[in-house]
C-alpha positions, 0 to 999 in steps of 0.5 A: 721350673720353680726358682729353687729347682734352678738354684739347686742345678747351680755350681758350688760357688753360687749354692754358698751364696744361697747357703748364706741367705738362711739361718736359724730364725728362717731355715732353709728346710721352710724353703725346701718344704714350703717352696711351691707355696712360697713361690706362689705369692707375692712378697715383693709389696711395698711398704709390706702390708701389715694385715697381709703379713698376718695372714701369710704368717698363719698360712705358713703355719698352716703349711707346716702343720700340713708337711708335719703330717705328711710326715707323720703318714711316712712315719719320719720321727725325726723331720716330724721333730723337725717341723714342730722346732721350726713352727715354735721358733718362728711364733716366738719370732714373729708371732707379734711381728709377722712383717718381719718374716715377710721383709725376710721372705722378700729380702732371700727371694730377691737374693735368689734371683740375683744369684740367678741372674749372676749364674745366667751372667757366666754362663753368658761369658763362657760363650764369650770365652768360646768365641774367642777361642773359635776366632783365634783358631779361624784366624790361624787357619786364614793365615795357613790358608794364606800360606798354603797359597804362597807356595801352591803358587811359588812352588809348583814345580817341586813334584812329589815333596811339595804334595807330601808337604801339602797333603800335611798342610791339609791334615793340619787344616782338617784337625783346626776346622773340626776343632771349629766346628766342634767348639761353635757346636758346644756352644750352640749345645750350651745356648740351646737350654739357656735360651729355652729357660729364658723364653720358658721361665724367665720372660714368663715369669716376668709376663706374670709379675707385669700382671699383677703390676696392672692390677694394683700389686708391687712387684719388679718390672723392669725390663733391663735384666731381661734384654741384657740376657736377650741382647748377650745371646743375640750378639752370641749367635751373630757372632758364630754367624759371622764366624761360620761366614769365615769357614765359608770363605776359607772352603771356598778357597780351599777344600777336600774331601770330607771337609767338617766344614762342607759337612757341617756347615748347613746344620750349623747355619740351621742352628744359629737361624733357627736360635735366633729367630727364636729370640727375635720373635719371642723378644717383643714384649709390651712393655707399658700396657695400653691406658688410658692417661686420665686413669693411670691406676687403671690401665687395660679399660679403654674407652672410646673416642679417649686417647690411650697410650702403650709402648713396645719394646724389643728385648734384643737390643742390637744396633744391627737391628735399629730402625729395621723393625716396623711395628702395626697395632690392630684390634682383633679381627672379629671387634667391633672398634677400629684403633684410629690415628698412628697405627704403625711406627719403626722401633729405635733405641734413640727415644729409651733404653731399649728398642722400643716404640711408644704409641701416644695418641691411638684411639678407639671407635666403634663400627657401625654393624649390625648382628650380634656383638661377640661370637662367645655368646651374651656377655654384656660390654664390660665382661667382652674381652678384647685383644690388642695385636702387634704385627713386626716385620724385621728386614735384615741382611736380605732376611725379613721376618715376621712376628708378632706379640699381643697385650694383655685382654682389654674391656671397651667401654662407651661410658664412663660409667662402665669403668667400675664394672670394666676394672671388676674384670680385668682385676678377676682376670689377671687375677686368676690366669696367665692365659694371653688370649682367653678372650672367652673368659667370661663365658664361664668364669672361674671362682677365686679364693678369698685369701687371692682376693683379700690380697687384690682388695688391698692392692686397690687401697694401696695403689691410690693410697700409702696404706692397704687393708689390715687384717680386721679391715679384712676380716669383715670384708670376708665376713660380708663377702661370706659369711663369719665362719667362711671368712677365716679361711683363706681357700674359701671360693667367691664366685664371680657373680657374688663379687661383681654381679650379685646385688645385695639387699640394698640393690648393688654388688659387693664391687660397686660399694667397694669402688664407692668408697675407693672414689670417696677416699680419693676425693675427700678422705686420702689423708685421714686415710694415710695417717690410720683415722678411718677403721672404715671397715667395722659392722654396727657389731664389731662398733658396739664391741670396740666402744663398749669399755672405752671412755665416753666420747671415744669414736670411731670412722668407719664406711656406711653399709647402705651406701653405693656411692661412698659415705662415712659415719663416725660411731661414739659411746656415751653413758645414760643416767645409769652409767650404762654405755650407750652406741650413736652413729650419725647420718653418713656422710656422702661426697655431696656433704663432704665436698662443702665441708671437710670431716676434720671440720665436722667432727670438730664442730659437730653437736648433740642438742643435749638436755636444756637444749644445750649443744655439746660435742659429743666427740673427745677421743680418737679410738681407742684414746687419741684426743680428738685435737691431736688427731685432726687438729692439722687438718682443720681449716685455718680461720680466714685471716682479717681485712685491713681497715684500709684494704682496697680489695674488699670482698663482697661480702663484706658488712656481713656476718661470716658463718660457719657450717655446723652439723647438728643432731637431736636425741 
């Protein structure tokens, strides 16, 4: 069920508090009509992407224009008038601001839910009040009970008018025992659709956002909320557990004909095992993916002989159950890895917040077999999914129950080599489905849209860096993934062959240059990258387009094309002797370059061999008008500082000449 269905099924107190979270500038009526299209993205990213804000804006607007038609075809005049208000009024509010409709979006989403959360939270005192109730009417039936007792035994031979006097006795009994029964039963009827919610929606909706976690997205996944709903109702049916033990007890004293509590006390106990169980099996949850330390943004790729860690959690955190669940992790039966080291632990609540088992030293090694690698068919290494088992055995107060639970689809790797290809997959994966175990994925891999991908593209920026893609960055990506025309719509289809597998003309894929430049940006370029120097993502066109009217010596930074493993180019604009613009690049720069020295450095001493053989700068300004200085002067490398005449730790070098490395080129 959508989050807006479960709030319009709320009580009157809590659909005013929704009522309060729109007002004119986002109305209620977008959440009403757009609710499914909403709900379908992510708007929890942090900080929120300018460029993808963009693209959500016009896609909304898309949206209305969409619902304003249907309308039309039903020939509602006035809700056509409706949606032509709203769709003027929120250009004039956001058209040049469209992070802010975004941060509204995120900030009612987040409201939403916890007006859920408090709704679940009285409904889980309602049980709490029910118990109560039940508990005082058992208590009063062990104190008749143990009046009923005294004068069985005291009164004996008073014939008739003491039977009178315990046939009433027991009338009051049977009026409090379907008492009992009824309310235990009322509120097992309240917990029954709660817990399917729970299980169906919630932890679901929760496995969801986890997803999209490994793949680089912002999203809350905090598990505190989930196991203090799981935990609440846990103690709730323990509690009636314990409660129909009493009723036991007292039949076992004293019973009669037709008895609610003999009549009734093996659907009841049904019940209460059956809810639990329920909870128990579907409470184990994998709480931190298995990854691998050494690439901590890149969990799910596992290679062999590497250490990787995860960590389980039971969502019922009961002290009841501490140190009475034990946990085994295998690889899929039908693999050709065994997981070596510990492979079996006792979940506790001493070592988090929860009930949980970390599991830090496992490792994979690969078996000696012969015959075909997978039963799927000839996939090669880095599309195998793998699934990663956790076997439970709770044992219990005489019960022992089994359950288990799975991470998310891992690729195994040999080489490291294979990492960019492997995280291809799991990014396409997660991407596209929210199936646990299509391990057969590959076989036939669906396509992706491009507005679902420019989203992850981003998230790969983001989550090694403090800053994604914008919209022009975007714009070109989809340009070479597509074509010019394709590439402005957002339901346009990639296939997985043209992302990851498909070689361009220079021979490597659309993902393998991207990952280059990923890799270029960590090593050498993070901060120019933070601060907004590099454009990085421009065609020779839209370079020629840029600095075609900008003062000479303007340039610009963008990522070389041409190059598979990462490399940058700055582009400038001069003017020739007719004062007609004129566009130069230099050579990219690969990590080789870059790691002897820094591109602040370069392009501060970078020169042209001008007329008169004369060297000169060519570069001044920043696109479009920062001076260069102001732009790089802070990570210039500092001049060394000079020796005391009677320093006595002299370098090397020293009587030497110092040098410093200077990029030349000649027209």
């Amino acid at each position: 069920m959508s989050q807006w269905l479960e709030l319009q099924q709320l009580d009157s107190t809590f659909l005013e508090q929704v009522d309060q979270l729109y007002d004119d500038s986002f109305p209620m009526a977008i959440r009403q009509y757009l609710s499914s299209w909403i709900e379908s993205h992510d708007w929890c990213v942090r900080p929120i992407n300018e460029s993808l804000a963009t693209v959500r804006f016009h896609d909304l607007l898309t949206q209305l224009d969409h619902q304003h038609s249907r309308f039309a075809m039903e020939k509602d005049f006035l809700n056509q008038h409706n949606i032509r208000k709203i769709k003027r009024n929120l250009q004039s509010l956001f058209l040049d601001n469209p992070v802010s409709m975004a941060m509204i979006i995120s900030r009612n989403l987040s409201e939403e839910r916890k007006i859920l959360a408090a709704a679940q939270v009285s409904e889980m005192s309602n049980f709490q009040i029910s118990y109560q109730d039940t508990e005082q009417i058992i208590k009063n039936l062990e104190d008749q009970q143990d009046e009923y007792d005294f004068k069985s035994k005291t009164h004996q031979s008073r014939g008739n008018r003491f039977k009178k006097k315990l046939l009433l006795c027991s009338l009051c009994s049977f009026i409090k025992c379907a008492n009992v029964i009824s309310q235990m039963s009322e509120v097992l009827n309240i917990m029954d659709p709660v817990i399917f919610e729970l299980i169906s929606t919630e932890l679901a909706e929760w496995r969801r956002r986890q997803q999209m976690a490994c793949i680089g997205g912002v999203t809350n996944v905090c598990l505190d909320q989930l196991q203090n709903w799981f935990t609440s109702l846990g103690e709730s049916l323990l509690q009636l557990r314990q409660q129909l033990k009493k009723l036991l007890e007292l039949e076992q004293k004293f019973t009669y004909d037709k008895d609610p509590i003999t009549l009734s006390k093996s659907t009841l106990e049904d019940r209460i095992m059956l809810n639990l169980k329920t909870l128990i099996t579907n409470s184990l949850v994998v709480e931190r993916q298995p990854c691998m330390p050494t690439q901590p943004q890149r969990p799910l790729v596992l290679k062999t002989g590497v250490l990787f860690t995860l960590k389980l959690r039971l969502l019922i955190k009961l002290q009841e159950f501490n140190h009475t669940v034990r946990v085994k992790v295998q690889l899929d039966k039908f693999r050709m890895f065994n997981i070596l080291v510990t492979a079996m632990k006792v979940m506790n609540m001493e070592e988090s917040n929860g009930m949980a088992a970390e599991f830090r030293h496992l490792q994979l090694k690969e078996k000696k077999v012969t015959g075909n690698r997978t039963s799927e068919g000839p996939l090669i290494v880095t599309e195998e999914l793998h699934s990663i088992t956790f076997e439970a055995e709770l044992c219990w107060s005489g019960m022992v129950m089994n359950f288990e639970t799975t991470s998310l689809p891992i690729v195994v790797i040999s080489n490291v080599s294979q990492l960019p290809s492997g995280w291809a997959s799991i990014m396409w994966y997660n991407m596209l489905t929210s199936e646990p175990k299509n391990l057969s994925f590959f076989v036939s891999p669906p396509s992706a849209t491009w507005g679902h991908l420019a989203e992850v593209l981003s998230w790969q920026f983001s989550s090694i860096t403090k800053r994604g893609l914008n919209q022009e960055q975007l714009t070109m990506l989809g340009t070479k993934l597509l074509g010019p025309k394709a590439a402005m719509d957002l339901e346009a289809q990639i296939p997985w062959n043209r992302f990851c597998k498909s070689g361009s003309e220079k021979n490597f894929t659309f993902w393998l240059w991207i990952e280059g430049i990923l890799d270029l940006i960590k090593r050498h370029l993070l901060s120019l990258w933070d601060d907004g120097c590099i454009m990085g993502f421009v065609t020779k066109d839209q370079t020629k387009a840029f600095l075609y009217d900008k003062l000479p010596g303007t340039f610009l930074l963008r990522f070389s094309e041409s190059n598979r493993d990462g490399a940058i180019t700055f582009s400038w604009v001069e003017h020739n002797a007719n004062e007609e613009p004129q566009i130069r690049s230099v050579e990219p720069y690969t990590k080789k370059e870059l790691s002897a020295v820094s591109l602040p450095d370069i392009i501060r001493n970078y020169r042209v061999m001008a007329a008169d053989n004369v060297p000169e700068n060519p570069l001044r300004f920043l696109f479009p008008s920062i001076p260069k200085d102001d732009a790089f002067k802070k990570y210039y490398s500092k001049p060394a500082e000079k020796e005391e005449p009677m320093d006595v730790d002299k370098k090397l070098h020293e009587g030497y000449i110092r040098t410093t490395l200077i990029s030349i080129s000649e027209m």
